[in-house]
KOLMARSE-378532 format. One record per residue: residue number from 0; residue in three letters; x, y, z of N, C-alpha, C in turn. Coordinates in steps of 0.02 Angstrom, whole numbers. Layout:
<pts>
[NUM 'ala' [X Y Z] [X Y Z] [X Y Z]]
...
</pts>
This chain:
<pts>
[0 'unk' [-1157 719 -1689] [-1112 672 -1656] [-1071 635 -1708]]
[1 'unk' [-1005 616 -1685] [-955 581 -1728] [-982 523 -1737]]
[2 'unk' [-1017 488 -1806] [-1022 423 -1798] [-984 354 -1814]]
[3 'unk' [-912 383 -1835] [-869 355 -1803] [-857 319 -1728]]
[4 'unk' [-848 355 -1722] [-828 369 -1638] [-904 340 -1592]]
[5 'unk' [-953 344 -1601] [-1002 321 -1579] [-1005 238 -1592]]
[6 'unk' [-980 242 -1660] [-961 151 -1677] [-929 111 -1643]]
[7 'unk' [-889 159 -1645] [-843 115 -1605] [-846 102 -1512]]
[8 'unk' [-884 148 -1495] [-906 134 -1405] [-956 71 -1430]]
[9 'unk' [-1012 74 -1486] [-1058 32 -1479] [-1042 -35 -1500]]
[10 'unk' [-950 -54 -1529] [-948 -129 -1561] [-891 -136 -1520]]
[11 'unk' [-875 -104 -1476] [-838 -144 -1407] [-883 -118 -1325]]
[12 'unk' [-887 -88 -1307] [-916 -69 -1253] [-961 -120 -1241]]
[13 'unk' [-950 -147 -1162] [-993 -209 -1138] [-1081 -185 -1144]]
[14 'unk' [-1093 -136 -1143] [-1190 -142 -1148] [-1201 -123 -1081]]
[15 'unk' [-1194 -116 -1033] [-1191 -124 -959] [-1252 -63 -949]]
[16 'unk' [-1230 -1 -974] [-1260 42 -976] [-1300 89 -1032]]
[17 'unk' [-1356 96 -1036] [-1371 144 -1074] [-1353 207 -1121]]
[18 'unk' [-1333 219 -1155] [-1300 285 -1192] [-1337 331 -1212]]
[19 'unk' [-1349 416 -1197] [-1396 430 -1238] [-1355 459 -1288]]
[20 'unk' [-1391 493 -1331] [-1355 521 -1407] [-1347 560 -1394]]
[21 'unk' [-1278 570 -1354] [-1232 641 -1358] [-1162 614 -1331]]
[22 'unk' [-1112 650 -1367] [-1047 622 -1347] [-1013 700 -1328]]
[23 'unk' [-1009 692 -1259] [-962 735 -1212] [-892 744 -1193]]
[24 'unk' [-880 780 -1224] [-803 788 -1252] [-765 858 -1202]]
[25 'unk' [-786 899 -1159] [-764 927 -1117] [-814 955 -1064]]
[26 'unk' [-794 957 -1013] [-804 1002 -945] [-774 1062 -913]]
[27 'unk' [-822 1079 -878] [-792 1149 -841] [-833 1166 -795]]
[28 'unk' [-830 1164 -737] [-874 1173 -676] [-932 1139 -689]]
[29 'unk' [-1009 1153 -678] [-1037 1105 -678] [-1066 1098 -763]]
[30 'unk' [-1038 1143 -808] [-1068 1127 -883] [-1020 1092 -933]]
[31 'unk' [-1063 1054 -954] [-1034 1001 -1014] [-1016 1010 -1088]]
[32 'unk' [-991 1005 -1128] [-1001 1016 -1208] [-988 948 -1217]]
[33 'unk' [-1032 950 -1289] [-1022 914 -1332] [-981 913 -1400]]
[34 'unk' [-978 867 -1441] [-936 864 -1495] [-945 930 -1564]]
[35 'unk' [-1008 954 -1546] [-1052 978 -1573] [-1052 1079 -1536]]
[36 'unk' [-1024 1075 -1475] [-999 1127 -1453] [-1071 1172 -1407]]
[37 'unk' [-1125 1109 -1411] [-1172 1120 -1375] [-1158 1114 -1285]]
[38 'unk' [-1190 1167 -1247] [-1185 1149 -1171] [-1232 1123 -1139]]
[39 'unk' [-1207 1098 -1088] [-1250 1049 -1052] [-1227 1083 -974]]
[40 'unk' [-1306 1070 -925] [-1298 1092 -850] [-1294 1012 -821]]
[41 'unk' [-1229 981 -794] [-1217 914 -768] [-1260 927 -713]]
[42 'unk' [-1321 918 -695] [-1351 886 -644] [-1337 826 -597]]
[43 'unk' [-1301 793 -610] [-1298 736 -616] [-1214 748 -572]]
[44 'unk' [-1186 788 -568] [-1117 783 -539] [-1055 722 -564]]
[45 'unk' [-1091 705 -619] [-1057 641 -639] [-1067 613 -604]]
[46 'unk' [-1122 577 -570] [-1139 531 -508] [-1107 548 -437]]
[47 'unk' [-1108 615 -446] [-1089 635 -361] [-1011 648 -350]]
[48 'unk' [-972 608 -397] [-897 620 -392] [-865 677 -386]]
[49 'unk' [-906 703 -452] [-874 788 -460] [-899 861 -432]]
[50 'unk' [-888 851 -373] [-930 886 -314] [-915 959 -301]]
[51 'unk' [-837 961 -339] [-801 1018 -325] [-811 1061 -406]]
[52 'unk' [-851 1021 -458] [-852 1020 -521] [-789 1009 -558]]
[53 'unk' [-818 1001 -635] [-772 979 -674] [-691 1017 -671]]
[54 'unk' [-639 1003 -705] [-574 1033 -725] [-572 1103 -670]]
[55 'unk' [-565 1074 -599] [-571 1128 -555] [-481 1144 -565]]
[56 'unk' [-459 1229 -545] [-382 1236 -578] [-342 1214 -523]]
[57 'unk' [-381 1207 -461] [-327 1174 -405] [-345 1101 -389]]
[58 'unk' [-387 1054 -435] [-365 995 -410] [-324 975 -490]]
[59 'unk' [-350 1011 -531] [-288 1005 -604] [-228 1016 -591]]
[60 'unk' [-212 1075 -565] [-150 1083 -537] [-111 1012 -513]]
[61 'unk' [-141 1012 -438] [-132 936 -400] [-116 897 -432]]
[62 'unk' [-154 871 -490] [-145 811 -523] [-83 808 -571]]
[63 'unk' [-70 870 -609] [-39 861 -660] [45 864 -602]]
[64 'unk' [64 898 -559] [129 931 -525] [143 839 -504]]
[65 'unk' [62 787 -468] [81 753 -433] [119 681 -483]]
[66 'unk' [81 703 -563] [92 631 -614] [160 657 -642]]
[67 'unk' [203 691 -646] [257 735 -660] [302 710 -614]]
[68 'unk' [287 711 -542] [335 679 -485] [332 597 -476]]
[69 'unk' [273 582 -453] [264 482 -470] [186 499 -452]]
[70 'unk' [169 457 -519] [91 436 -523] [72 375 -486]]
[71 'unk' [114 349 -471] [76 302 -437] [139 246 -375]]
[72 'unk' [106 214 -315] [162 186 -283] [89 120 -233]]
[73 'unk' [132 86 -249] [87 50 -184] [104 40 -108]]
[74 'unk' [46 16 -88] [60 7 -18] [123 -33 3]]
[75 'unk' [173 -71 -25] [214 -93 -9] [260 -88 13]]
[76 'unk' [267 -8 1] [312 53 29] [286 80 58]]
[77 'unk' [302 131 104] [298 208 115] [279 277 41]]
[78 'unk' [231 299 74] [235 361 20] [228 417 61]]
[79 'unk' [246 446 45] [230 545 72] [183 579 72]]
[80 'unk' [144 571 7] [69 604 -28] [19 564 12]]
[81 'unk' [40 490 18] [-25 441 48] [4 469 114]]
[82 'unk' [54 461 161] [48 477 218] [17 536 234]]
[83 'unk' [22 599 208] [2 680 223] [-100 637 208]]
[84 'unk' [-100 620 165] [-180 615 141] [-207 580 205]]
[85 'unk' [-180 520 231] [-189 484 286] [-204 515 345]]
[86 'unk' [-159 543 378] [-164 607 414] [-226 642 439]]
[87 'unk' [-236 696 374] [-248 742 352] [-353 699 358]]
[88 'unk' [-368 650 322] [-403 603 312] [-421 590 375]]
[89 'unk' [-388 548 451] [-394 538 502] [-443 620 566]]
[90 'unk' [-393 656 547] [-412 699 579] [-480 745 557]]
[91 'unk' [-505 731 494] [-575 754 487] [-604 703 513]]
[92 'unk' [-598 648 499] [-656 599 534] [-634 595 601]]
[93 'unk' [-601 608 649] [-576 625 716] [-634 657 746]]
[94 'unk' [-643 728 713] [-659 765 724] [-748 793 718]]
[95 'unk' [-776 730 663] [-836 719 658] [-860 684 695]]
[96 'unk' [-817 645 747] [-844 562 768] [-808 552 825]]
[97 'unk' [-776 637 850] [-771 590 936] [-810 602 979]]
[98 'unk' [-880 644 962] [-913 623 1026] [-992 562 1017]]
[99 'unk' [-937 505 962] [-1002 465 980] [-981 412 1029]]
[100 'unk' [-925 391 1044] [-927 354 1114] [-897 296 1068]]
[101 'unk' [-864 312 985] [-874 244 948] [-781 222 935]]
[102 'unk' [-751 275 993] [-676 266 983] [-643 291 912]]
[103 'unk' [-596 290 918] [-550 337 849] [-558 318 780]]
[104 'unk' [-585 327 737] [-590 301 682] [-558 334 640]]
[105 'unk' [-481 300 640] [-430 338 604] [-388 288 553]]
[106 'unk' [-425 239 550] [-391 178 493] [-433 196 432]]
[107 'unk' [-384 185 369] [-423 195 312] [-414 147 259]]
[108 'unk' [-424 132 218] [-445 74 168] [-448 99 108]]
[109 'unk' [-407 139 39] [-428 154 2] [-454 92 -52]]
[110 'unk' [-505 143 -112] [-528 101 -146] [-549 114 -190]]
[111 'unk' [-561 79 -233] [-562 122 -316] [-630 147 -338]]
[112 'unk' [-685 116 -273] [-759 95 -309] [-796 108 -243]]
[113 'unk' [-851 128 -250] [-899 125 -187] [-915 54 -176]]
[114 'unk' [-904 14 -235] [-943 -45 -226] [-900 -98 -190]]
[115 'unk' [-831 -103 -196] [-767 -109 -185] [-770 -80 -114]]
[116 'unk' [-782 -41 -88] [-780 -17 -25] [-834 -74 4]]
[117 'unk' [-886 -53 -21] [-933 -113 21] [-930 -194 46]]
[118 'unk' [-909 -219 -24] [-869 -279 -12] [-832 -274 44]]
[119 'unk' [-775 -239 55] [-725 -246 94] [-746 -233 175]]
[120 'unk' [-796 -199 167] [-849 -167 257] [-883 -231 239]]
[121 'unk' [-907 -295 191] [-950 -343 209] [-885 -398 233]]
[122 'unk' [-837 -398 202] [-803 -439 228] [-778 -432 290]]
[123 'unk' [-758 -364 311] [-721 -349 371] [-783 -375 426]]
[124 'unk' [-852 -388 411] [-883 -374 460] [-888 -452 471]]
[125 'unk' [-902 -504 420] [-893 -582 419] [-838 -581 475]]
[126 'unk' [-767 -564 444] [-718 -587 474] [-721 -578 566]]
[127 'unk' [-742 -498 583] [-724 -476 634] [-794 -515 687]]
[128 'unk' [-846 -525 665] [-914 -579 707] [-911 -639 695]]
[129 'unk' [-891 -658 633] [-890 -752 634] [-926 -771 607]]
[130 'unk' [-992 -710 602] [-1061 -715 556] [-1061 -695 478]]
[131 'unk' [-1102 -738 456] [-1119 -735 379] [-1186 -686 367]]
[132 'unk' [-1242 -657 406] [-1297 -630 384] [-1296 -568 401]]
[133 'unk' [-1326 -537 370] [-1348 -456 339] [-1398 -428 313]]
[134 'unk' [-1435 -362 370] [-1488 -344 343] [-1471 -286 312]]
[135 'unk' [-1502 -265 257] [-1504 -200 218] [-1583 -187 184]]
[136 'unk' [-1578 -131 141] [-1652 -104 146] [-1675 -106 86]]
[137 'unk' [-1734 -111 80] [-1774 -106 7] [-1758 -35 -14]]
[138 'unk' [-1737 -29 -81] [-1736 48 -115] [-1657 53 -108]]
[139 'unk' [-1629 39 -72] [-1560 27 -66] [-1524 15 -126]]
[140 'unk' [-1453 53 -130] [-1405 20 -188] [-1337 33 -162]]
[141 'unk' [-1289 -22 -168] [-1233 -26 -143] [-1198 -47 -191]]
[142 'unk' [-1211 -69 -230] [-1152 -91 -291] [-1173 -152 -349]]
[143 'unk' [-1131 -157 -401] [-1129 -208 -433] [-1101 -276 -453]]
[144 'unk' [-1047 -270 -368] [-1003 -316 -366] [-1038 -370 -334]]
[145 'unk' [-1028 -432 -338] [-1075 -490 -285] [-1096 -482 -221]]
[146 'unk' [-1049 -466 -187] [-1057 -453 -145] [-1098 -382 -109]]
[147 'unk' [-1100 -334 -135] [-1139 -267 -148] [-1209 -278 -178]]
[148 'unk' [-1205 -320 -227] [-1271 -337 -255] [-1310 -357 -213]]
[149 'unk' [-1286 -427 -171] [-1339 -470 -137] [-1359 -408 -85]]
[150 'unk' [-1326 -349 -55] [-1353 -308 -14] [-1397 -255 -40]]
[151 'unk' [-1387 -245 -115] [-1448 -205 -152] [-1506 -241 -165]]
[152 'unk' [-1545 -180 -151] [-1624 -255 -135] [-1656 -264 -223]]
[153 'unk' [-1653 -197 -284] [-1697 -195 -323] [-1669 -270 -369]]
[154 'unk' [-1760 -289 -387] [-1711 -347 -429] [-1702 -342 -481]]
[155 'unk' [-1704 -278 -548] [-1703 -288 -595] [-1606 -281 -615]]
[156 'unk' [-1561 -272 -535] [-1506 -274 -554] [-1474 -364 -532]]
[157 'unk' [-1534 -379 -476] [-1511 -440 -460] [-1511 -488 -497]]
[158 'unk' [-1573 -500 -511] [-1609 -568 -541] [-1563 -578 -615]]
[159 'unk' [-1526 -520 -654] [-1478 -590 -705] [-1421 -610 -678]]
[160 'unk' [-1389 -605 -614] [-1348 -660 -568] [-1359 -691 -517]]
[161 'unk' [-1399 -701 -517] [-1441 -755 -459] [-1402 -808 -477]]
[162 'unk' [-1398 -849 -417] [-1406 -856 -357] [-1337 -808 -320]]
[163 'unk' [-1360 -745 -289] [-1314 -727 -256] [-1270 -744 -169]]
[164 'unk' [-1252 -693 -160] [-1216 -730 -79] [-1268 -743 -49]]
[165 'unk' [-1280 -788 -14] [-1343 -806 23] [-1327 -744 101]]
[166 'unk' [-1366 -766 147] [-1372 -726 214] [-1391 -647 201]]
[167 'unk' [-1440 -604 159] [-1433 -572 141] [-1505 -565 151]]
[168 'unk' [-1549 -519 204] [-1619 -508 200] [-1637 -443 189]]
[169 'unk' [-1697 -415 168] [-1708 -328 167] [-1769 -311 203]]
[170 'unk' [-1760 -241 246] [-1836 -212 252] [-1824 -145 248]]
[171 'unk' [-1902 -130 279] [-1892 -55 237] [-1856 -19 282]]
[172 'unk' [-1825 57 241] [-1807 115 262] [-1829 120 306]]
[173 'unk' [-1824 159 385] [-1846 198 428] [-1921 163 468]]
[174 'unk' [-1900 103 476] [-1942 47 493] [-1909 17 550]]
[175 'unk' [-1932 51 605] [-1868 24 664] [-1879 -38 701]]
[176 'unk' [-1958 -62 695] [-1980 -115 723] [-1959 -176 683]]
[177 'unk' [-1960 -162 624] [-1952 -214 563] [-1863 -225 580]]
[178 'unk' [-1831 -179 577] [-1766 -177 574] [-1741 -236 667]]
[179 'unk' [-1764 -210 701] [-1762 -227 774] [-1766 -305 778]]
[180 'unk' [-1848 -346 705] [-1855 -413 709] [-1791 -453 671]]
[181 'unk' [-1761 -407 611] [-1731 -435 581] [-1658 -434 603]]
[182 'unk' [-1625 -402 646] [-1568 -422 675] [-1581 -470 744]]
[183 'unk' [-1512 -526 727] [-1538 -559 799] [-1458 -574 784]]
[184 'unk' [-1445 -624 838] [-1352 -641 867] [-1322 -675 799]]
[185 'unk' [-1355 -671 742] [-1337 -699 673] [-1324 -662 617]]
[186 'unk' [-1321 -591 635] [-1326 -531 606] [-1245 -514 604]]
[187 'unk' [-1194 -520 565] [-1157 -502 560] [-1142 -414 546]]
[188 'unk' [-1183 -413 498] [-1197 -317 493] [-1259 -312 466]]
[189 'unk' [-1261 -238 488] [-1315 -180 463] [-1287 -147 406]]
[190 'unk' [-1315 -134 337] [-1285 -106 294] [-1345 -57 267]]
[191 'unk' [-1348 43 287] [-1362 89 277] [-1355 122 236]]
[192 'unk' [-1387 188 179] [-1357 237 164] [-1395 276 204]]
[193 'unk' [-1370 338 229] [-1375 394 252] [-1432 412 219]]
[194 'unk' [-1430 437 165] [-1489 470 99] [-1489 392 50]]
[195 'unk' [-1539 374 40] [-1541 328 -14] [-1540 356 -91]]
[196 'unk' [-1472 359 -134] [-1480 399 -171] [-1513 337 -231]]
[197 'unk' [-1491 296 -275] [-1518 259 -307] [-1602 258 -292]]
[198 'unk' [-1608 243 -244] [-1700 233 -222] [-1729 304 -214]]
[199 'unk' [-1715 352 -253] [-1761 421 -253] [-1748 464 -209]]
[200 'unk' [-1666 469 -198] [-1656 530 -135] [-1708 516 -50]]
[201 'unk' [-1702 457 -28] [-1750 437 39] [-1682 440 64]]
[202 'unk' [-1704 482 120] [-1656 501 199] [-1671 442 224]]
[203 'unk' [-1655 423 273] [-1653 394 339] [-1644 448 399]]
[204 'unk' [-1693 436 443] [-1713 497 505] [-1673 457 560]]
[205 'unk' [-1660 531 578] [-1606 515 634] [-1606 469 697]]
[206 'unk' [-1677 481 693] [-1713 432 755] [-1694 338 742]]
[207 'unk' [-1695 342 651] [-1694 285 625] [-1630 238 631]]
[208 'unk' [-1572 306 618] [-1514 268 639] [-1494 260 683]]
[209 'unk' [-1503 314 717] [-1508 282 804] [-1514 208 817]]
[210 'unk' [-1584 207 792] [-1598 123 803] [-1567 78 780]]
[211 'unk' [-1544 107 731] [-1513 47 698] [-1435 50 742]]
[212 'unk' [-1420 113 754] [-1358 89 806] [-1387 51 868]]
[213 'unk' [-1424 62 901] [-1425 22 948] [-1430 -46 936]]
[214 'unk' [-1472 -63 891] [-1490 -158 868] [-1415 -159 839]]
[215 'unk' [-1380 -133 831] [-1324 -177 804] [-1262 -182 870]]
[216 'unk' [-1297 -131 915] [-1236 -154 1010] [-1270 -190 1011]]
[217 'unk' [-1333 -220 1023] [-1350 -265 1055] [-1355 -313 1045]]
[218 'unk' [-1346 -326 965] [-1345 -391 957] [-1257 -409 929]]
[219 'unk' [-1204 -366 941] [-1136 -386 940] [-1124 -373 858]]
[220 'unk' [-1171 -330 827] [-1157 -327 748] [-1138 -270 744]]
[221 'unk' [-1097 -276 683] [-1061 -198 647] [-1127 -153 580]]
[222 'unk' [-1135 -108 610] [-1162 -36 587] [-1114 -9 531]]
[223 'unk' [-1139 -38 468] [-1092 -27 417] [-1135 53 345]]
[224 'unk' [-1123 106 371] [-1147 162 336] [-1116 175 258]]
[225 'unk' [-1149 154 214] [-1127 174 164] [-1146 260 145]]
[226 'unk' [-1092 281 124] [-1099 362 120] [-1065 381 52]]
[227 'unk' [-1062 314 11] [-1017 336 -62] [-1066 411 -90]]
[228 'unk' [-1129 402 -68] [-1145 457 -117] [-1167 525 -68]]
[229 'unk' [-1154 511 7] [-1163 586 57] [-1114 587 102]]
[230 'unk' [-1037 577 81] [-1004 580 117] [-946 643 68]]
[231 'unk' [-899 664 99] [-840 701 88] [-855 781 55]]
[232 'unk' [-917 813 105] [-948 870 94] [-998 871 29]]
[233 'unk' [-1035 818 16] [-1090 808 -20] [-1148 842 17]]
[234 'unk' [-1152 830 78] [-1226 877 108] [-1181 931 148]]
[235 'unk' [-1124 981 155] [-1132 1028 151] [-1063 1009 225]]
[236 'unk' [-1095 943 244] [-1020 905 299] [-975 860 270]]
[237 'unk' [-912 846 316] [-897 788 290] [-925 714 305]]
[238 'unk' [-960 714 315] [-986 651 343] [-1074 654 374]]
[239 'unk' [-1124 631 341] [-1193 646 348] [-1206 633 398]]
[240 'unk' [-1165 582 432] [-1203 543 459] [-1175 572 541]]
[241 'unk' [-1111 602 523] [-1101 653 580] [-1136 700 620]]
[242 'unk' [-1220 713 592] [-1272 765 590] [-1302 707 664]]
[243 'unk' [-1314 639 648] [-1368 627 673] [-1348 589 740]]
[244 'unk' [-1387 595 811] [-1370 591 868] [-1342 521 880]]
[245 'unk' [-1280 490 931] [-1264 429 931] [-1274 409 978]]
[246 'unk' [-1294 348 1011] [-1317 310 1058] [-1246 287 1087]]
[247 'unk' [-1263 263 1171] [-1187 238 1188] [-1201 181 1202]]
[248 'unk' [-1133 130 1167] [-1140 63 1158] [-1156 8 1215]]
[249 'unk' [-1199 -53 1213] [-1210 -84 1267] [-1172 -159 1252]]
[250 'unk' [-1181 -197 1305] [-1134 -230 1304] [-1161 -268 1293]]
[251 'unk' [-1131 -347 1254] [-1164 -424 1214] [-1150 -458 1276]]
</pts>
C-alpha cells in the first residue's frame, strides 16, 4: 500500500470509520483491486449500493453521455432526465402497491442518504399527525443523522450524542404484542426495516408487519418502512415489502 497516500486519509479523514490496510483503487463487477493489483470478492456490495456491480458499461455509459449534457439542475426548474426518472419511478411503485388499499404512491423525495431519507419520513410524519413520538426496534439502524439516530436503538452509536430527540422508544423485532402496547394516539410513526440489515440480516415476518400496519390505522399513525438496504431489486423485487400481505385501513 501507498504510504503516502494512506497518510494522508489518516491526517485529514474525520476517524468516523475504521480502515483496514488495503487501499482500493479499482472495480469491476463484484471484484476489487488494490494498489498492489491484488483482487478482492466485494461481499459487501459496497453497502448494498452497488447492486448492479461495480463500473457496470450501461450505467457508465448513462453517466458519462448524462455529465457531457448537464450534470446537474435543481428542483427549481423543470428537468427532462428528473421528469422521465419520476415517471418511470411512479409507475414501479404503482404497480407494487396498488393492491394494498394504501392509494397511489407516486410522490417522490429524492435524497442523497438513507439517513436523509429517514429524517425527512420522521419529519413528514411530525408534521402530517401533530405528534412528536416514535416506536422503532432494537437491532435496528436507520442512520447517523439526529434524527435517524434517536430511531437506531444500538447504543454504542448513540451514547457519544446524547441527549438525542426525545419521543423515541424501542421493542423488539417481530414482537406484535409489545409493538401493539407501545403505540397509542401519541405515536406519530412506526419506523421498520423490512430485513434488519445492520442487526444481523433479521427479517421481519409478514404476519409482523401486518401488525404493525394495522396498530398504525388504528391509532392514526404513519407506517414508515425503511428499505434503504431491501429496496430497488435488492431481494430479487422492487420493493420487499411488496411480498408481504396488506391489511385494509380502519378508521381513527
Amino acid at each position: 500500500m501507498d504510504d503516502r497516500l494512506k497518510a494522508w486519509e489518516d491526517a485529514h479523514a474525520a476517524g468516523g470509520v475504521a480502515r483496514r490496510p488495503v487501499m482500493i483503487v479499482r472495480a469491476q463487477g463484484a471484484s476489487l483491486w488494490d494498489d498492489q493489483a491484488n483482487e478482492y470478492l466485494d461481499l459487501g456490495g459496497a453497502h448494498g449500493w452497488a447492486a448492479l456491480g461495480h463500473s457496470h458499461p450501461e450505467i457508465t455509459r448513462a453517466i458519462r453521455e448524462q455529465a457531457g449534457t448537464l450534470i446537474m439542475q435543481t428542483e427549481s426548474s423543470y428537468n427532462d432526465q428528473r421528469a422521465a426518472w419520476f415517471q418511470e419511478l411512479a409507475a414501479v411503485l404503482r404497480a407494487h402497491f396498488q393492491a394494498t388499499s394504501r392509494g397511489d404512491l407516486t410522490r417522490v423525495q429524492p435524497c442523497s442518504s438513507g439517513a436523509e431519507a429517514n429524517e425527512g419520513a420522521i419529519k413528514l410524519a411530525r408534521y402530517v399527525t401533530g405528534r412528536s413520538e416514535f416506536v422503532a426496534f432494537h437491532r435496528g439502524f436507520h442512520g447517523r443523522t439526529l434524527g435517524a439516530l434517536s430511531a437506531t436503538a444500538e447504543p454504542k452509536y448513540r451514547q457519544p450524542f446524547e441527549p438525542l430527540v426525545p419521543g423515541f422508544r424501542h421493542v423488539a423485532l417481530n414482537d406484535a404484542q409489545a409493538l401493539q402496547h407501545a403505540v397509542t394516539r401519541n405515536t406519530a410513526g412506526v419506523i421498520v426495516e423490512v430485513v434488519q440489515g445492520e442487526g444481523g440480516v433479521r427479517p421481519a415476518s409478514p404476519e409482523f408487519l401486518a401488525a404493525a400496519r394495522a396498530a398504525c390505522d388504528t391509532a392514526g399513525a404513519l407506517l414508515i418502512v425503511d428499505e434503504i438496504q431491501t429496496g430497488l431489486g435488492r431481494t430479487r423485487r422492487w420493493c420487499s415489502q411488496a411480498n408481504h400481505r396488506p391489511v385494509r385501513p380502519r378508521p381513527v
